[in-house]
C-alpha positions as YAML, in Angstrom:
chain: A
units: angstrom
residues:
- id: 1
  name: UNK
  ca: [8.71, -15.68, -32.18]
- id: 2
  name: UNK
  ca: [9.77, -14.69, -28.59]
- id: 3
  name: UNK
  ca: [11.45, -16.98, -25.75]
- id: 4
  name: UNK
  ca: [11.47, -16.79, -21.94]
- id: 5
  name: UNK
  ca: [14.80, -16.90, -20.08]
- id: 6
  name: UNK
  ca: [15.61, -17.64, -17.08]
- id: 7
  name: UNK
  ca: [19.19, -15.67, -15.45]
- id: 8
  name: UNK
  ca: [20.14, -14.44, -12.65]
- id: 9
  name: UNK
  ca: [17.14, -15.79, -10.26]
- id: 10
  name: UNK
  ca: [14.65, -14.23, -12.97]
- id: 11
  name: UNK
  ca: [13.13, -14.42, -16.01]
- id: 12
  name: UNK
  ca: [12.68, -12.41, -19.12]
- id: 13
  name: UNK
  ca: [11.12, -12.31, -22.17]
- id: 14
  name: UNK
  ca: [13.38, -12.13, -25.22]
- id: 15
  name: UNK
  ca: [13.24, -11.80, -29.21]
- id: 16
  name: UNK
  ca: [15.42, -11.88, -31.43]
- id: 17
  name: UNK
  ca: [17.05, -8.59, -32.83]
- id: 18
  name: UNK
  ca: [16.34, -6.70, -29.18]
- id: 19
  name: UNK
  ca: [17.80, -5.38, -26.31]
- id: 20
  name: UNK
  ca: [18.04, -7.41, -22.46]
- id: 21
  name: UNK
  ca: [18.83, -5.93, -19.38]
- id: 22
  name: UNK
  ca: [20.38, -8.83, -17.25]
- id: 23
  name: UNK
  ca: [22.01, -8.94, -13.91]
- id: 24
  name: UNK
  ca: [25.64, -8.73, -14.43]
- id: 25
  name: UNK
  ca: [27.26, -11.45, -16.52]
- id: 26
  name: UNK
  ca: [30.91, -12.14, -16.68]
- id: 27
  name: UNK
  ca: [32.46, -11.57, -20.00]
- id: 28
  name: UNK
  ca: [33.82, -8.30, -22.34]
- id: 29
  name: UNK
  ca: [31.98, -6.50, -24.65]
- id: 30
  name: UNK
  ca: [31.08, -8.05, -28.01]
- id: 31
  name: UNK
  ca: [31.34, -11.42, -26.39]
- id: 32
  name: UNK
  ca: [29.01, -14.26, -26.69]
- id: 33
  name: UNK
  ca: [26.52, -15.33, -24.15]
- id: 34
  name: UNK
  ca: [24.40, -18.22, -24.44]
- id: 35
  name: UNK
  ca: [21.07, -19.05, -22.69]
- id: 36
  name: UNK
  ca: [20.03, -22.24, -21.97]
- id: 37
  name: UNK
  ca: [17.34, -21.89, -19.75]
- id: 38
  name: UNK
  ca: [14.81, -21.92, -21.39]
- id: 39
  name: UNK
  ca: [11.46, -21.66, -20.00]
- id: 40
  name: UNK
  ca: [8.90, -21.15, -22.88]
- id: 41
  name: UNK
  ca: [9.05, -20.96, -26.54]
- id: 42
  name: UNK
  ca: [5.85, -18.97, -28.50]
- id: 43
  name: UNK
  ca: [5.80, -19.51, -32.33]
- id: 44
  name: UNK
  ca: [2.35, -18.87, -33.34]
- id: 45
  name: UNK
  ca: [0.61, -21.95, -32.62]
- id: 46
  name: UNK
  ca: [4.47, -23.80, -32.14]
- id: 47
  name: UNK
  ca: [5.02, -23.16, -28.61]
- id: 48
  name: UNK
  ca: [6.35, -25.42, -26.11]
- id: 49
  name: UNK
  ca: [6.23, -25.19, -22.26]
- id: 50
  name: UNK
  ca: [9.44, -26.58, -20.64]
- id: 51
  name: UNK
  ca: [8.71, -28.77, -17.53]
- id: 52
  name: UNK
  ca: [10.99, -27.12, -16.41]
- id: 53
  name: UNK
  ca: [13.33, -26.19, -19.31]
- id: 54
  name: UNK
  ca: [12.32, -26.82, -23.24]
- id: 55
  name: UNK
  ca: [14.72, -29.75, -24.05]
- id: 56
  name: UNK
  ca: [17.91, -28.46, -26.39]
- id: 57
  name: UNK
  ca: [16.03, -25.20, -27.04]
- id: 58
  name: UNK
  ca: [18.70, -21.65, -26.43]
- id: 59
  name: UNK
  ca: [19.00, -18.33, -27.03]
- id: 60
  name: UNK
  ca: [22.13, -16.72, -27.85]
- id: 61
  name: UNK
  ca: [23.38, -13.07, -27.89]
- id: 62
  name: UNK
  ca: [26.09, -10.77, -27.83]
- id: 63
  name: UNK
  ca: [27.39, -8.44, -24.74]
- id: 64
  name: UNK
  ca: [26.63, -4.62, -25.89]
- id: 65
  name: UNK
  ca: [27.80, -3.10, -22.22]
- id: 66
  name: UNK
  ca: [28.17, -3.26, -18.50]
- id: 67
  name: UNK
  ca: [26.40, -0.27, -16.87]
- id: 68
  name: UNK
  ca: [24.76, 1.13, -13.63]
- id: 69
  name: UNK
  ca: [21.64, 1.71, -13.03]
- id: 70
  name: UNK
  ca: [19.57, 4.56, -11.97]
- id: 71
  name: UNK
  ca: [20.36, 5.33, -8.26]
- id: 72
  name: UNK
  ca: [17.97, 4.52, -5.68]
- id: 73
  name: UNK
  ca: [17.64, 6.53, -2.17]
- id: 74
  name: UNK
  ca: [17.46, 4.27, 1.33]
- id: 75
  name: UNK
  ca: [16.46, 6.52, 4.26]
- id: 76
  name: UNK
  ca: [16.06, 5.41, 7.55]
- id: 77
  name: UNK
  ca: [14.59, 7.82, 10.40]
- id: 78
  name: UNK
  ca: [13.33, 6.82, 14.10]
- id: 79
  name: UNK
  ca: [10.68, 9.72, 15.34]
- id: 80
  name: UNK
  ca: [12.38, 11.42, 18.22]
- id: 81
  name: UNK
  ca: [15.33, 9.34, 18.66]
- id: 82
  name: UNK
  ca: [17.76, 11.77, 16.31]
- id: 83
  name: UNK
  ca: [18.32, 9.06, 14.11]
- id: 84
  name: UNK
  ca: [18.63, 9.20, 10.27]
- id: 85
  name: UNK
  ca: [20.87, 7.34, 7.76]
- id: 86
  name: UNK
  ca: [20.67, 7.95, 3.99]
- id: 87
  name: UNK
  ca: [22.27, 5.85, 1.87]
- id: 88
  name: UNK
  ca: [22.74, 5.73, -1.93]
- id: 89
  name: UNK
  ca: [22.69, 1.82, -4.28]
- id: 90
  name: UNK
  ca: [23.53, 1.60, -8.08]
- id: 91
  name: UNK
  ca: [23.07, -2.09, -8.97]
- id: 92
  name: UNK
  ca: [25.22, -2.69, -11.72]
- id: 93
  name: UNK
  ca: [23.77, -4.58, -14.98]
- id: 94
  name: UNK
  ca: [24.59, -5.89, -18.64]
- id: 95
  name: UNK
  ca: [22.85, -5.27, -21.51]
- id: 96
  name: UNK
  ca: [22.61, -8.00, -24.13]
- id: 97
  name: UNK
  ca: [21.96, -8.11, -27.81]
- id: 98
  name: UNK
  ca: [19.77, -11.01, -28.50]
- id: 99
  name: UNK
  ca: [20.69, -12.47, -32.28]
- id: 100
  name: UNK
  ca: [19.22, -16.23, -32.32]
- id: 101
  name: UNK
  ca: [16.53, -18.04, -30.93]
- id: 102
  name: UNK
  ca: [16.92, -21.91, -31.59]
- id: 103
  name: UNK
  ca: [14.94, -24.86, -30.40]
- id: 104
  name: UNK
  ca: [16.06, -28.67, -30.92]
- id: 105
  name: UNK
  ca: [14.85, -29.18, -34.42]
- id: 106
  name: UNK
  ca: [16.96, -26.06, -35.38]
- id: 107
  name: UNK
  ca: [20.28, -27.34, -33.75]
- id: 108
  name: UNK
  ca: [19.55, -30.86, -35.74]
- id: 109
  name: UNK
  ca: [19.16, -29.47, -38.94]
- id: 110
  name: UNK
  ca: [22.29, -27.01, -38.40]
- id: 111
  name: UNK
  ca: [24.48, -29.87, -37.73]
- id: 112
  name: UNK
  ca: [23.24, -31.72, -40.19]
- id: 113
  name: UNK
  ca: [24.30, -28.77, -42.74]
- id: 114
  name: UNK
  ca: [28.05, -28.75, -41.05]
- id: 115
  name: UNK
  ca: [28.05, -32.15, -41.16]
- id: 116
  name: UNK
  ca: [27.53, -32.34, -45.11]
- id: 117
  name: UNK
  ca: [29.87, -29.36, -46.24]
...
């Protein structure tokens, strides 16, 4: 079963027990970060299309790190002016831990269980 997230102005595809490179959350290491825009759930022949977000469906996950990324080179030259500028960007990141996936029917029966004990 995978999901599709939206954060940060994109969206990525997530399962559970991988890694996500995001754009930088807020939040220490080893703390919690839900999802809950959630574009698409696939299960098989389960899924559900949000219109635009799948109704009470999240995924959850756990901050590993905040990191840079690889750096990337901007040079600018005008031809016979003597003009050149070279400039260096690292655009920062975080990776996340993805542990749960859970749609509606999850949450229900989850509260249902708390509710009991």
């Amino acid at each position: 079963m995978f999901a599709i997230v939206e954060t940060g102005g994109k969206q990525y595809q997530v399962e559970e027990g991988r890694y996500l490179d995001v754009e930088l959350l807020e939040g220490e290491k080893d703390a919690k970060v839900v999802f809950d825009k959630v574009v698409m759930i696939v299960n098989g022949k389960k899924s559900k299309v949000g219109q635009p977000y799948v109704a009470g469906a999240s995924a959850e996950g756990t901050i590993v790190k905040h990191d840079k990324s690889k750096k990337v080179i901007v040079y600018k030259q005008r031809p016979k002016k003597g003009y050149r500028k070279k400039q260096g960007h690292r655009q920062g990141f975080t990776r996340v831990m993805i542990s749960k996936i859970r749609t509606s029917a999850q949450k229900k029966a989850e509260t249902a269980e708390t509710a009991e004990a």
